[in-house]
C-alpha positions as YAML, in Angstrom:
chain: A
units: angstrom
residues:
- id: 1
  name: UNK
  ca: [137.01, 115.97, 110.38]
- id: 2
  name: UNK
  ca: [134.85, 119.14, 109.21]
- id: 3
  name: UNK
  ca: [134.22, 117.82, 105.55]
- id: 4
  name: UNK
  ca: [132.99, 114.26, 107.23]
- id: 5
  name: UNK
  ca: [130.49, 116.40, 110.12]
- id: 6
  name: UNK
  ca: [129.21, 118.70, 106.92]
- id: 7
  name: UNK
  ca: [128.92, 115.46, 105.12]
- id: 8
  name: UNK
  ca: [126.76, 113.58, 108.30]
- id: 9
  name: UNK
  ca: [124.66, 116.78, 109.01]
- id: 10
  name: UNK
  ca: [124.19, 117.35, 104.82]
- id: 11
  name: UNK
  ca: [123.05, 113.39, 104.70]
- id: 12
  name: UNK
  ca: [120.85, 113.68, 107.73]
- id: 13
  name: UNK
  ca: [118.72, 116.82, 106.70]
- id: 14
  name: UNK
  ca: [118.53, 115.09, 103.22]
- id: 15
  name: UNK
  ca: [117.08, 112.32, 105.00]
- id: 16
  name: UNK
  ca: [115.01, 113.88, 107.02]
- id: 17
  name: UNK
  ca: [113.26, 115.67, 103.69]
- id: 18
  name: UNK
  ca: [112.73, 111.89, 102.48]
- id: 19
  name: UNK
  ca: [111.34, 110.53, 105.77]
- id: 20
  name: UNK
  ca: [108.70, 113.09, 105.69]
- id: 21
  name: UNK
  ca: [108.14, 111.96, 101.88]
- id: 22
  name: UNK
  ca: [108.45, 108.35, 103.03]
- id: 23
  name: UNK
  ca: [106.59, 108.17, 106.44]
- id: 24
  name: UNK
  ca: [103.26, 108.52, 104.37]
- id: 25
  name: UNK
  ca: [103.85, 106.60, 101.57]
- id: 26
  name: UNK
  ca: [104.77, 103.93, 104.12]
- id: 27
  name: UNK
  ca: [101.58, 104.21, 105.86]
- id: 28
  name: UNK
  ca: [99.21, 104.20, 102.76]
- id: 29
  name: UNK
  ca: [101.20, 101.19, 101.56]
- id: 30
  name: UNK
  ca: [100.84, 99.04, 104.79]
- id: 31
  name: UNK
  ca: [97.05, 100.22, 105.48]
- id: 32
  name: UNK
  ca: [95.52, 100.92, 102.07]
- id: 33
  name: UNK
  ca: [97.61, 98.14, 99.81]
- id: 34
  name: UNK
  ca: [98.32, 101.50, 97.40]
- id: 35
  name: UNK
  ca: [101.05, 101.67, 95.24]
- id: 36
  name: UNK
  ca: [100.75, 105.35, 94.62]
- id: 37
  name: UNK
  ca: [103.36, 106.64, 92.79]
- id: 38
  name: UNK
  ca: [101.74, 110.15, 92.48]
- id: 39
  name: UNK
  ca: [103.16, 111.08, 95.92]
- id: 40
  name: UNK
  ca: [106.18, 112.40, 94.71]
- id: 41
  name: UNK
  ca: [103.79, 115.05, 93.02]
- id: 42
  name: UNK
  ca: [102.42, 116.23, 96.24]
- id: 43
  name: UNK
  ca: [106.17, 116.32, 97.56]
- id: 44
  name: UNK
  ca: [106.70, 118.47, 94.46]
- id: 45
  name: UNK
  ca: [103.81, 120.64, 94.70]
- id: 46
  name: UNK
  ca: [104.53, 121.32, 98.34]
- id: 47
  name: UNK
  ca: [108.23, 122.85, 96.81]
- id: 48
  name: UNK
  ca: [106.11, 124.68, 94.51]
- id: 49
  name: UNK
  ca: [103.10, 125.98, 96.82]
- id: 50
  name: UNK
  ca: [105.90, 126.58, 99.06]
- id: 51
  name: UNK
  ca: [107.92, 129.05, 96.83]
- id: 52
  name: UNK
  ca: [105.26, 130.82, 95.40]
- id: 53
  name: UNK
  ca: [103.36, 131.36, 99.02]
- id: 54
  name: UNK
  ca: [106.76, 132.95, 100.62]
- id: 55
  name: UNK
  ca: [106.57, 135.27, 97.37]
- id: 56
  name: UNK
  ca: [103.09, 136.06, 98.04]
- id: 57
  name: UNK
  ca: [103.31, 136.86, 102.08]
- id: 58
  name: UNK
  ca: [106.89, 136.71, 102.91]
- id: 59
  name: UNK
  ca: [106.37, 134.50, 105.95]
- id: 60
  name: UNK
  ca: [108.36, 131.26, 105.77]
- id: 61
  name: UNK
  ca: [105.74, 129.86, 108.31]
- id: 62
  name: UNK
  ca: [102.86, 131.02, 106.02]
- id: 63
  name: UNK
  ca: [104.41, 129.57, 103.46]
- id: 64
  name: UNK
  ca: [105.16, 125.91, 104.90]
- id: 65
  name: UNK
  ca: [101.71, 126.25, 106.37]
- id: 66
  name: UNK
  ca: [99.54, 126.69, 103.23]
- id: 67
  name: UNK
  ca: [101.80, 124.39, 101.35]
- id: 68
  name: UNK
  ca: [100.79, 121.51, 103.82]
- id: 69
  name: UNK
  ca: [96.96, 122.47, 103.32]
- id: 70
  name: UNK
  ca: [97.47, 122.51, 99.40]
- id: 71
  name: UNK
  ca: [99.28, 119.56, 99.53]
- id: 72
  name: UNK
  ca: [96.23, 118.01, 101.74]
- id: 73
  name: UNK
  ca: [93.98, 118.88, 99.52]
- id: 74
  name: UNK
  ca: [95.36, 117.77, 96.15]
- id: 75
  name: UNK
  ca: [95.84, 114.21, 97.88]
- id: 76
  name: UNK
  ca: [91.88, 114.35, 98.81]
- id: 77
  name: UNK
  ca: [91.26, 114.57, 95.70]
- id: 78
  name: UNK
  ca: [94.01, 112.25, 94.38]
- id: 79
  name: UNK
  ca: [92.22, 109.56, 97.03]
- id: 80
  name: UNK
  ca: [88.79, 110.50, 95.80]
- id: 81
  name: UNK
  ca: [89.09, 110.72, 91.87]
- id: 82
  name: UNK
  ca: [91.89, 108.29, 91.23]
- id: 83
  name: UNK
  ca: [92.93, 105.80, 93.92]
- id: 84
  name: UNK
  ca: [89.67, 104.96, 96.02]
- id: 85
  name: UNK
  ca: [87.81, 103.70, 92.38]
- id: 86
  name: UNK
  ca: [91.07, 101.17, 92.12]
- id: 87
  name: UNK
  ca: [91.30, 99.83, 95.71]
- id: 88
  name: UNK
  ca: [92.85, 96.29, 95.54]
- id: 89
  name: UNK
  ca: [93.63, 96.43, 92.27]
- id: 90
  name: UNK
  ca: [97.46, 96.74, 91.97]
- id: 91
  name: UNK
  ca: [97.94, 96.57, 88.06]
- id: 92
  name: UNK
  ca: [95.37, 99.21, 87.94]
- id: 93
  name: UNK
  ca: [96.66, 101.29, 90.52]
- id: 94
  name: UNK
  ca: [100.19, 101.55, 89.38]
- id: 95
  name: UNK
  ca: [98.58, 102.50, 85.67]
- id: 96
  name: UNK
  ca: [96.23, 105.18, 87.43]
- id: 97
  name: UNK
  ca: [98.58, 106.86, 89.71]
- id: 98
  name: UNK
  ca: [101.80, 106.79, 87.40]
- id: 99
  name: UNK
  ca: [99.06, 108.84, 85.27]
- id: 100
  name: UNK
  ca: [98.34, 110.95, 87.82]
- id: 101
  name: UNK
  ca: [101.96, 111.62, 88.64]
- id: 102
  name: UNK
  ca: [102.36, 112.73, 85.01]
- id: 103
  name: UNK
  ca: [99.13, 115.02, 85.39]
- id: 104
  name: UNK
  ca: [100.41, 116.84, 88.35]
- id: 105
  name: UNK
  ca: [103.71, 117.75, 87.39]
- id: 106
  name: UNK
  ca: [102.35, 118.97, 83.77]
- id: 107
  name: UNK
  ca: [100.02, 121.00, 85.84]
- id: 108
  name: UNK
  ca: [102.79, 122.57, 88.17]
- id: 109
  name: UNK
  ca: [104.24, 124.02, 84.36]
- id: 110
  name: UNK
  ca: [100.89, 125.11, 83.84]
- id: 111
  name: UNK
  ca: [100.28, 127.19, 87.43]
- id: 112
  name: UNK
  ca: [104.10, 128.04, 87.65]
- id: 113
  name: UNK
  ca: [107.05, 127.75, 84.62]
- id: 114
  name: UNK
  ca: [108.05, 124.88, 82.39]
- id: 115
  name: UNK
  ca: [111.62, 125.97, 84.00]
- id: 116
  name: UNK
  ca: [113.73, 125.88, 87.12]
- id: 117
  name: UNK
  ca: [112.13, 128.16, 89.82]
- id: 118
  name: UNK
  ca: [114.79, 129.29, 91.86]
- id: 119
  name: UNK
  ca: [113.92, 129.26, 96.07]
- id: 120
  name: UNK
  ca: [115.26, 131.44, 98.72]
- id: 121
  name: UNK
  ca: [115.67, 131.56, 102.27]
- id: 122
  name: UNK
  ca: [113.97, 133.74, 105.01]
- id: 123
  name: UNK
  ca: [116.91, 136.11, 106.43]
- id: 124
  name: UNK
  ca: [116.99, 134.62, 109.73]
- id: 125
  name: UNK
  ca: [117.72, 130.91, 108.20]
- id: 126
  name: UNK
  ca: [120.69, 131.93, 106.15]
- id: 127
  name: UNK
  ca: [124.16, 131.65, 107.57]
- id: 128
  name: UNK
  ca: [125.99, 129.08, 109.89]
- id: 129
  name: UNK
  ca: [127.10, 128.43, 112.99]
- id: 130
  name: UNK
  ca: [130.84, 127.84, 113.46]
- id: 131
  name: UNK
  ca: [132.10, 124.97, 116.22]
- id: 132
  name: UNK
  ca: [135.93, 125.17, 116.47]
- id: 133
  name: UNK
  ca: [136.56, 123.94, 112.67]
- id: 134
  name: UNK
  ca: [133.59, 122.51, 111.98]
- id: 135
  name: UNK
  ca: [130.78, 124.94, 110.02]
- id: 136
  name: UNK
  ca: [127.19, 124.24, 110.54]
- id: 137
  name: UNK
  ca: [124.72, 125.16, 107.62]
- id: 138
  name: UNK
  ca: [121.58, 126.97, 110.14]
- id: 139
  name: UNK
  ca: [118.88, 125.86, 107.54]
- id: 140
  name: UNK
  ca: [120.56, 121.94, 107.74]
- id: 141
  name: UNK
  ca: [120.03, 122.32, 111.44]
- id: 142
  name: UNK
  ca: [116.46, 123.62, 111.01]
- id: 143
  name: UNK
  ca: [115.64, 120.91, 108.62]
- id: 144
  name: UNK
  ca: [116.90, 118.14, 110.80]
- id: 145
  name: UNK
  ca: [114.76, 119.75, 114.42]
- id: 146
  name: UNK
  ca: [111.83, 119.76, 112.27]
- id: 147
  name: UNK
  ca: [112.23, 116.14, 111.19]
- id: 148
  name: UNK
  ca: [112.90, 115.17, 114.73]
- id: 149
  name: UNK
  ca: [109.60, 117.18, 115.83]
- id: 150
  name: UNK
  ca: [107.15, 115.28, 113.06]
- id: 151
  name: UNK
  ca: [108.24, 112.05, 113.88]
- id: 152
  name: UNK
  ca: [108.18, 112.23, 117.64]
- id: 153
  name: UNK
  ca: [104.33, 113.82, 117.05]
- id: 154
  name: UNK
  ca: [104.00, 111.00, 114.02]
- id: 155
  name: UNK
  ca: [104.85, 108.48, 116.95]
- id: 156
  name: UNK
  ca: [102.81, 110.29, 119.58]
- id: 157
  name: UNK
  ca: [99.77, 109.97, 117.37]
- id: 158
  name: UNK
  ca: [100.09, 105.98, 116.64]
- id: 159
  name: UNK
  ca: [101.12, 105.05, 119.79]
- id: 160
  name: UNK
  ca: [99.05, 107.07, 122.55]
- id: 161
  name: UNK
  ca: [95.72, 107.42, 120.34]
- id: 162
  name: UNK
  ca: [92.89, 105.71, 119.62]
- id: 163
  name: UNK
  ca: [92.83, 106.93, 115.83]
- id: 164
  name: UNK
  ca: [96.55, 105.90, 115.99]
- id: 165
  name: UNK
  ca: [95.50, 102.74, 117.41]
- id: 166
  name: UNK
  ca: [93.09, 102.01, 114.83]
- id: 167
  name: UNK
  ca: [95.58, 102.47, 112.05]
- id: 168
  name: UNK
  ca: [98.11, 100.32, 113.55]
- id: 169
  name: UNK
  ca: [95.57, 97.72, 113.63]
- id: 170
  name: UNK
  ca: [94.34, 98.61, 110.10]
- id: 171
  name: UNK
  ca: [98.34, 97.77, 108.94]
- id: 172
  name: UNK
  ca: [98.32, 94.34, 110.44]
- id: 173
  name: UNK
  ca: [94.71, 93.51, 109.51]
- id: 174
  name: UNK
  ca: [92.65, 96.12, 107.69]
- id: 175
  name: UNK
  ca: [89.28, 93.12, 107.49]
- id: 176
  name: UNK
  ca: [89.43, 92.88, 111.17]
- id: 177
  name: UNK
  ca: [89.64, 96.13, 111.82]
- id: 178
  name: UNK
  ca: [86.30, 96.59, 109.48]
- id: 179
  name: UNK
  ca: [84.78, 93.85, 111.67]
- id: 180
  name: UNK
  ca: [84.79, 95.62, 114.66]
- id: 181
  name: UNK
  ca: [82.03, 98.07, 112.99]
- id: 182
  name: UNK
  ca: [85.23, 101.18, 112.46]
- id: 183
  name: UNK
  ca: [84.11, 102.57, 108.87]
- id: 184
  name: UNK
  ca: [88.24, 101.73, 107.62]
- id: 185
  name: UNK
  ca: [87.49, 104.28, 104.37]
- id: 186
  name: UNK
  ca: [87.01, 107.28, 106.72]
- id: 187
  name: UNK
  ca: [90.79, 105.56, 108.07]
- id: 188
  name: UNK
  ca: [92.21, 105.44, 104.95]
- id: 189
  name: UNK
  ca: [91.04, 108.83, 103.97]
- id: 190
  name: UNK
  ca: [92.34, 110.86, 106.96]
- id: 191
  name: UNK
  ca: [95.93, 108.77, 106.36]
- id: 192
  name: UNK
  ca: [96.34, 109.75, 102.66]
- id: 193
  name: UNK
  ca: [95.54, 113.30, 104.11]
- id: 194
  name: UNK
  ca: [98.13, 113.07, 106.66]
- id: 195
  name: UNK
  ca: [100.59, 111.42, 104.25]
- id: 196
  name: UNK
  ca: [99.82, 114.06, 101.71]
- id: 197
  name: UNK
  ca: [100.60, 116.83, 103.70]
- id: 198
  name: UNK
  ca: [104.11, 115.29, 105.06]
- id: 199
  name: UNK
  ca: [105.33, 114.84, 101.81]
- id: 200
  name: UNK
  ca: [103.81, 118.81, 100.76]
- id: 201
  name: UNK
  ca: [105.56, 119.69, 104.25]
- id: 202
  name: UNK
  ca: [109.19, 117.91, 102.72]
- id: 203
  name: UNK
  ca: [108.71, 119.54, 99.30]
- id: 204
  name: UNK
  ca: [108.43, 123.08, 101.17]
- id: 205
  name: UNK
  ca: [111.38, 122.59, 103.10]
- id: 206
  name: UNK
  ca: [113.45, 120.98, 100.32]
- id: 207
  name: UNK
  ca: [113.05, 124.56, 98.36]
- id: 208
  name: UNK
  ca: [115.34, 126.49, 99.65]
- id: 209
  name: UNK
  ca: [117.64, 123.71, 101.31]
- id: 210
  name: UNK
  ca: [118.31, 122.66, 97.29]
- id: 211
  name: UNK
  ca: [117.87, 126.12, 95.80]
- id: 212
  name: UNK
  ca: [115.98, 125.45, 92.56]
- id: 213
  name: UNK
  ca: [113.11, 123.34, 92.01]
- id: 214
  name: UNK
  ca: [111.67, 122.01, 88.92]
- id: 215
  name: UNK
  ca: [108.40, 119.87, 87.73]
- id: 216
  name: UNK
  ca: [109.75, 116.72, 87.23]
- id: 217
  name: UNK
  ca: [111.58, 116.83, 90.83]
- id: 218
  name: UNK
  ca: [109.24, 114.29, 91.92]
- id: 219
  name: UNK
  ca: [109.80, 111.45, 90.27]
- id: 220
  name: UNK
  ca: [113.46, 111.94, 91.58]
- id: 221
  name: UNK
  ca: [112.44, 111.61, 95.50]
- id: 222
  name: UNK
  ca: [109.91, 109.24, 95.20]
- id: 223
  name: UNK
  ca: [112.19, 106.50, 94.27]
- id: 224
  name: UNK
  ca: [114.44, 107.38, 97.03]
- id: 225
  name: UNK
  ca: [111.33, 107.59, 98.94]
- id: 226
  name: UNK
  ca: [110.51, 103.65, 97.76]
- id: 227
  name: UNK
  ca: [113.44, 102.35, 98.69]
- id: 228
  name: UNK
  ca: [113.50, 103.90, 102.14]
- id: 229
  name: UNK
  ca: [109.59, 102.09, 102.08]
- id: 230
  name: UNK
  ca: [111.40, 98.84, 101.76]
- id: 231
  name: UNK
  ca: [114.09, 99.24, 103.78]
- id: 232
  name: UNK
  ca: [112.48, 99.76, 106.50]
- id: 233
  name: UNK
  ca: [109.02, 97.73, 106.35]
- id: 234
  name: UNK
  ca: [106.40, 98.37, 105.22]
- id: 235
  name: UNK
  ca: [103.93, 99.99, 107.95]
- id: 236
  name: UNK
  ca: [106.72, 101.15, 110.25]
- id: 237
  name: UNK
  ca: [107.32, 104.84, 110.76]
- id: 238
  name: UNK
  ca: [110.11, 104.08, 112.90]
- id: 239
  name: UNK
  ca: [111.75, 102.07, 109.77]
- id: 240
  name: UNK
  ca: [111.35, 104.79, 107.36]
- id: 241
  name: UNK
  ca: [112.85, 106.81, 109.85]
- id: 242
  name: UNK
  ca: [115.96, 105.39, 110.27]
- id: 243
  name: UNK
  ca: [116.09, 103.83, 106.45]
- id: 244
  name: UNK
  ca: [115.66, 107.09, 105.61]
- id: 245
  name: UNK
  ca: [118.25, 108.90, 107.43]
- id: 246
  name: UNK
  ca: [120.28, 105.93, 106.32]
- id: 247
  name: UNK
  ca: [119.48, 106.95, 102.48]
- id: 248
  name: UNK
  ca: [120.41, 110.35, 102.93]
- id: 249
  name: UNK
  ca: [123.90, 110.15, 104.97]
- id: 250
  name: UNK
  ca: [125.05, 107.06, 102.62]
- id: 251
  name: UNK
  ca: [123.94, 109.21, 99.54]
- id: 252
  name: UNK
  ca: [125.76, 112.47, 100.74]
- id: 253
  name: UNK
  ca: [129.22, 110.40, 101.39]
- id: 254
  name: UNK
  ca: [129.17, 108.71, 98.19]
- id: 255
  name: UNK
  ca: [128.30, 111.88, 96.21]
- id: 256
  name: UNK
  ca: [131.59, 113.37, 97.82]
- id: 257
  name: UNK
  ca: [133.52, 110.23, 97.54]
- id: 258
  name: UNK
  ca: [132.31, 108.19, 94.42]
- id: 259
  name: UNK
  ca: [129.52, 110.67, 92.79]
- id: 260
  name: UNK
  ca: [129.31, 108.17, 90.01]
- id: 261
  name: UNK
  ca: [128.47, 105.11, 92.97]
- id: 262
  name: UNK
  ca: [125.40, 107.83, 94.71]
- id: 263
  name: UNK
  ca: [122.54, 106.59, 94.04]
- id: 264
  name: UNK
  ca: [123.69, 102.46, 93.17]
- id: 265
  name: UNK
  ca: [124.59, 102.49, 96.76]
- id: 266
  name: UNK
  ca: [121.09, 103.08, 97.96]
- id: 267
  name: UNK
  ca: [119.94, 100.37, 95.37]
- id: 268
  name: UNK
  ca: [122.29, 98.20, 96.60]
- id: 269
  name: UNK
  ca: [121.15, 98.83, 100.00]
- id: 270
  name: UNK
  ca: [117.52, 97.51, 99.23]
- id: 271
  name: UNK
  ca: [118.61, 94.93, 97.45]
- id: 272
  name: UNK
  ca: [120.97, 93.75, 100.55]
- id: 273
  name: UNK
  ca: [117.77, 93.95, 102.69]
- id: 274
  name: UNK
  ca: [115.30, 92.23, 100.18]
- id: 275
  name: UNK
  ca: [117.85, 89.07, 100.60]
- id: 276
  name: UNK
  ca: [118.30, 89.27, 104.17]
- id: 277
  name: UNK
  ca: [115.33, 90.28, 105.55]
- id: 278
  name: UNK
  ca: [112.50, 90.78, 102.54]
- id: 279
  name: UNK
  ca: [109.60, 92.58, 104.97]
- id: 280
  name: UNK
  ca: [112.39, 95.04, 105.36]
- id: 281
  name: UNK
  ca: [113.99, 96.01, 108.52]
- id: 282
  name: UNK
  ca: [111.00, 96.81, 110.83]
- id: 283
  name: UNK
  ca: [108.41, 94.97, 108.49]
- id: 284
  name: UNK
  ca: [106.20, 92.72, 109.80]
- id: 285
  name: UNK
  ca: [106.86, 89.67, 108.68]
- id: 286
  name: UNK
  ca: [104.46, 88.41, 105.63]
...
């Protein structure tokens, strides 16, 4: 019973780390029509911001904090340089931001080590709390609260705003959105900000929940970040959410169970959905 709850709360906090990956690549997929794989370079340089910032100040907050902005402001200039020059183009975009993803990560070797970086936690997120004979990792828990708290203010924001309004509509249909006189670039700008940041905000926490971090870390999550992106729709927060979560528990089971099966079972997840239901779970239907 305690090695299947450590197994449920290990997949959850892993899933939460690639929801808040996820969340905005879903969002600048349905609204902007960009396939940009550079996002697992922000999540990576939000790890790497993060580690380096806790160094610098020793405040975790700190830390997470100015990773987000760094993060934020690597994507405005990802949106700016790379992506906005490309918009529409899909063969070009995939070229440009596969580029890109190789350019960031080179850089990160550049600012930081060509090796593993190895990440601590603050003192008062080490430890556990014990439940009869089940043993809770603290950070696992922490991870998990703050997932729960972005998504509830992700949710907040596109469903009791008019900004949120405005990129809900943008989703469904970005040339009638234009229509209506809303300047949809300033839109698409402040949403690869926001998804920038979330996936800076998952690299920071993923740091110390895995330990070590490393350049090429990610390319790793932002596959695991596309398939959550397609199981759960394009668009829909609420699908990455769960796909997500359902990523991360399936992934820690198998990788107790079957390691070998880990990650196949996650692509035999998407492909499960792509024949039942190919707009994914909570994708609108094409």
């Amino acid at each position: 019973m305690d090695v299947a709850t450590n197994l449920l709360v290990n997949g959850l906090a892993t899933g939460t780390l690639i929801f808040l990956l996820a969340s905005g690549l879903t969002l600048i997929f349905g609204l902007m029509s960009v396939l940009n794989f550079a996002h697992g370079g922000l999540f990576a340089w939000g790890a790497f911001a993060g580690v380096w910032l806790f160094g610098l100040t020793d405040s975790f907050f700190l830390a997470i904090v100015g990773a987000v902005v760094i993060g934020m402001l690597l994507g405005f200039v990802l949106e700016r340089v790379l992506i906005r020059p490309v918009y529409g183009d899909h063969i070009q975009q995939l070229l440009v931001t596969l580029g890109g993803m190789l350019v960031i990560s080179e850089l990160l070797k550049v600012f930081w080590s060509p090796n593993p970086i190895r990440a601590v936690l603050p003192d008062y997120l080490q430890g556990s709390i014990e439940l009869g004979d089940i043993i809770l990792i603290t950070y696992r828990l922490f991870v998990i609260a703050v997932g729960i708290v972005v998504y509830v203010g992700l949710h907040l924001l596109l469903t009791r705003t008019r900004l949120g309004l405005i990129v809900r509509a943008g989703v469904i249909d970005k040339e009638m959105v234009q229509a209506l006189g809303i300047n949809i670039k300033q839109v698409f700008t402040f949403v690869f900000l926001l998804g920038a940041g979330m996936a800076a905000l998952g690299g920071s926490l993923l740091a110390p929940y895995s330990g070590v971090i490393f350049a090429e870390m990610g390319m790793q999550y932002a596959i695991l970040a596309f398939i959550v992106v397609i199981v759960g729709g394009m668009g829909s927060v609420q699908g990455s959410m769960i796909a997500a979560l359902l990523v991360g528990v399936l992934g820690s089971f198998m990788a107790y169970f079957v390691p070998e099966l880990s990650l196949a079972v996650n692509m035999l997840l998407m492909l499960a959905v792509l024949l039942i239901k190919p707009s994914g779970l909570f994708g609108a239907k094409g």
